[in-house]
C-alpha positions as a Markdown table, in Angstrom:
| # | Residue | x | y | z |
|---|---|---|---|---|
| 1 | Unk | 0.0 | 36.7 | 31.9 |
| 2 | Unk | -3.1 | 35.9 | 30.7 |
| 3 | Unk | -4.8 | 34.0 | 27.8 |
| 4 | Unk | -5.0 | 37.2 | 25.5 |
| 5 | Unk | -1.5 | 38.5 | 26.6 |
| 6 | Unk | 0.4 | 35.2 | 25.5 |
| 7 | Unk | -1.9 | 34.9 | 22.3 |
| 8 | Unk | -1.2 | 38.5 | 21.5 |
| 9 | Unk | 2.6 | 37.5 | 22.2 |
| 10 | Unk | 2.3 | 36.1 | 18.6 |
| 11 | Unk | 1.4 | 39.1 | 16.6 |
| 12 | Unk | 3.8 | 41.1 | 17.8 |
| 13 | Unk | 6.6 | 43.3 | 16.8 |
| 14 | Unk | 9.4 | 40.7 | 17.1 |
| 15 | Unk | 12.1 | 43.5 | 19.0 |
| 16 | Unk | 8.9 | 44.0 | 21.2 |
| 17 | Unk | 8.4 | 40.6 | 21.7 |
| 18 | Unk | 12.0 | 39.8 | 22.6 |
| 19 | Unk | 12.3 | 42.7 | 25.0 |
| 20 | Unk | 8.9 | 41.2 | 27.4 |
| 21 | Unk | 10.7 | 37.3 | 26.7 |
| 22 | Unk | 14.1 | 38.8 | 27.9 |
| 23 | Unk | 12.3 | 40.4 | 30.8 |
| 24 | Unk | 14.6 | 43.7 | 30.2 |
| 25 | Unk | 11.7 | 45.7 | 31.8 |
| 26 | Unk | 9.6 | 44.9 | 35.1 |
| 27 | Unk | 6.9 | 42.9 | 34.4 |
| 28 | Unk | 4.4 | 45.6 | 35.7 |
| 29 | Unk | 4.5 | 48.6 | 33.5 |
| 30 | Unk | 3.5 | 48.3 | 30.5 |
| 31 | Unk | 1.4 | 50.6 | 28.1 |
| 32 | Unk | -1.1 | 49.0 | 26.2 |
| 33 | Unk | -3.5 | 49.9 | 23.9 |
| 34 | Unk | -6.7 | 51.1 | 25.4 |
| 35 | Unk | -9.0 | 49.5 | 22.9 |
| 36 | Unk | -7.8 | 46.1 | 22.8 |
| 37 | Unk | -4.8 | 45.5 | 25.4 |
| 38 | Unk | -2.2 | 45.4 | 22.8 |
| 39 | Unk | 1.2 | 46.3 | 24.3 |
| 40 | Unk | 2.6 | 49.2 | 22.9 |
| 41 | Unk | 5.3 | 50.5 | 24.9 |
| 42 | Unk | 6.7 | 50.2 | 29.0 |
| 43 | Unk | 7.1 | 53.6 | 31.2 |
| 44 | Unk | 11.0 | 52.6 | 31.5 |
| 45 | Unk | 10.4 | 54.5 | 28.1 |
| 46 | Unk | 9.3 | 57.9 | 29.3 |
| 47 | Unk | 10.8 | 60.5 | 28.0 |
| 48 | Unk | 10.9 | 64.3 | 28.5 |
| 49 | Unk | 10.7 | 66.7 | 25.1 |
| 50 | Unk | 11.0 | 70.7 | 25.2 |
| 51 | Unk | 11.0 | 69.6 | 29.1 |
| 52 | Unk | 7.9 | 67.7 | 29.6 |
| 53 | Unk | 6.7 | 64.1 | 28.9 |
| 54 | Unk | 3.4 | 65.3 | 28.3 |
| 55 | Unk | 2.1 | 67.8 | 25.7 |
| 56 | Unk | -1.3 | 69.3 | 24.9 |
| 57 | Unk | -1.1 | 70.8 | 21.1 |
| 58 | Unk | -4.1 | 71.6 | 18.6 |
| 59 | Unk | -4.0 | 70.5 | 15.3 |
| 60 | Unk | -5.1 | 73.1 | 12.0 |
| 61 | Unk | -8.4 | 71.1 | 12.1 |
| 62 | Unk | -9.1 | 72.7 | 15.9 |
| 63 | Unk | -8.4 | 69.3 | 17.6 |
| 64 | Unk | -6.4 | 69.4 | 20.9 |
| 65 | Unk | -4.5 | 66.6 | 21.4 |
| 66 | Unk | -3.2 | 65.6 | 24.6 |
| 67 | Unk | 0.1 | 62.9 | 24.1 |
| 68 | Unk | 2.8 | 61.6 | 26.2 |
| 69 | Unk | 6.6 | 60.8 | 25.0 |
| 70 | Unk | 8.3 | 57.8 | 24.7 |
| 71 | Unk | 11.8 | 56.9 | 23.0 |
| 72 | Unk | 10.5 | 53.7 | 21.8 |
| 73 | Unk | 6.8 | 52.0 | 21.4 |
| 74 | Unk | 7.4 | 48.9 | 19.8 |
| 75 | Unk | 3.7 | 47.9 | 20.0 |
| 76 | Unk | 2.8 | 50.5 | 17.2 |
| 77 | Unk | 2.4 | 50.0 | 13.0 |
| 78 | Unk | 3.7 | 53.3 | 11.6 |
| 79 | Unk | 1.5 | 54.7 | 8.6 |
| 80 | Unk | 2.0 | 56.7 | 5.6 |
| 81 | Unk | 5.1 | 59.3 | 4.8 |
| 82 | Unk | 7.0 | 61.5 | 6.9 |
| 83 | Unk | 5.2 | 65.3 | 7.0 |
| 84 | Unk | 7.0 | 68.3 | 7.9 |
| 85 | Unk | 4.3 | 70.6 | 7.7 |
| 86 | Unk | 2.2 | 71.7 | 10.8 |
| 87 | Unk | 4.9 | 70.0 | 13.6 |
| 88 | Unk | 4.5 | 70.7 | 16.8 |
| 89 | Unk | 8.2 | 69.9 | 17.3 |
| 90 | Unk | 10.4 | 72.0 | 15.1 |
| 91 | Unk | 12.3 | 69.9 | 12.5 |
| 92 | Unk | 10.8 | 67.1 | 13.8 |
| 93 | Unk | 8.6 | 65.3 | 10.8 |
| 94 | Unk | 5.9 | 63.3 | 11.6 |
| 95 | Unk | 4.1 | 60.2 | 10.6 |
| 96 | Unk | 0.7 | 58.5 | 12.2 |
| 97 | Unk | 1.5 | 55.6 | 15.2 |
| 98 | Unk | -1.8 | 53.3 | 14.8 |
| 99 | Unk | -2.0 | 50.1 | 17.2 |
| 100 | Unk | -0.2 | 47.2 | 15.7 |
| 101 | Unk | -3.3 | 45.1 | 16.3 |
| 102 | Unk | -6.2 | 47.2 | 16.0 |
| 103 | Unk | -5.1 | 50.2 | 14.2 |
| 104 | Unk | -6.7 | 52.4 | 15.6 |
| 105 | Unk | -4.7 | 55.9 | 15.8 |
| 106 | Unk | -2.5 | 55.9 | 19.4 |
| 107 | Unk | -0.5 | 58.8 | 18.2 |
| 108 | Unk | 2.6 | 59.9 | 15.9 |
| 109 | Unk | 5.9 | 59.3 | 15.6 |
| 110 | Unk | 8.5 | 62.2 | 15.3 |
| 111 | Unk | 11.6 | 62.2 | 13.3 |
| 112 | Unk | 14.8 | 64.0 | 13.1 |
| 113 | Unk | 17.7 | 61.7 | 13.0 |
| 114 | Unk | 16.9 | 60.8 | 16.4 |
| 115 | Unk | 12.8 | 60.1 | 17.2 |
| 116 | Unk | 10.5 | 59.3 | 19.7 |
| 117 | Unk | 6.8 | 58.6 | 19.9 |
| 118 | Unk | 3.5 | 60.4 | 21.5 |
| 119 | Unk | 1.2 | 58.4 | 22.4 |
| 120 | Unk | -2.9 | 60.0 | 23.2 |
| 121 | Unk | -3.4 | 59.8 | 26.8 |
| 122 | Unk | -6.8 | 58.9 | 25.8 |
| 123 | Unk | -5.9 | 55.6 | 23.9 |
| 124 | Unk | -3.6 | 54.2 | 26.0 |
| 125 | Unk | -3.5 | 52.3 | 29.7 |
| 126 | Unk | -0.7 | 51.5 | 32.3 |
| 127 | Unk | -0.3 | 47.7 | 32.9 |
């Protein structure tokens, strides 16, 4: 790991940062934050919504936004309330996913009892 990884180790969510101590994922893996390296989530975390882990949806503003799934993503801050208007996900509500250390916007997280994240393709790297 290197200098920035264990000094970001610090600032993180602590259920993130006890899930990369614990070593409950492979050490290779990881999603970070394309902007600064911040880990956000692992690919163990994958998931597959209306049958695909990826997604490619335009917003009311004429933005297409191109997003993968994952059941957790630790490594995000959460922003403002939950919206149920223009979901792409049907009773799913929404709220903006920003990094946890840069904040810039990485994606949204969807709610409905259960939830799950999805993450901009753009704004994120494999580890």
């Amino acid at each position: 790991m290197t200098d920035t990884h264990v000094e970001e180790q610090e600032t993180l969510d602590p259920r993130l940062k006890e899930r990369l101590e614990k070593g409950d994922h492979p050490k290779e893996g990881y999603i970070f934050c394309l902007a600064c390296s911040h880990v956000l989530a692992h690919v163990d975390d994958r998931l597959s919504v209306d049958g695909s882990h990826e997604h490619i949806f335009n917003n009311p503003h004429g933005f297409t936004h191109h997003f993968g799934c994952y059941q957790e993503a630790l490594g995000c801050a959460i922003e403002g309330p939950a919206v149920a208007a223009d979901s792409w996900f049907p009773g799913y509500l929404w709220r903006l996913a920003t990094c946890g250390d840069c904040q810039q916007h990485i994606g949204w997280l969807f709610e409905h009892g259960d939830h799950f994240y999805g993450l901009l393709v753009d704004r994120i790297q494999a580890g």
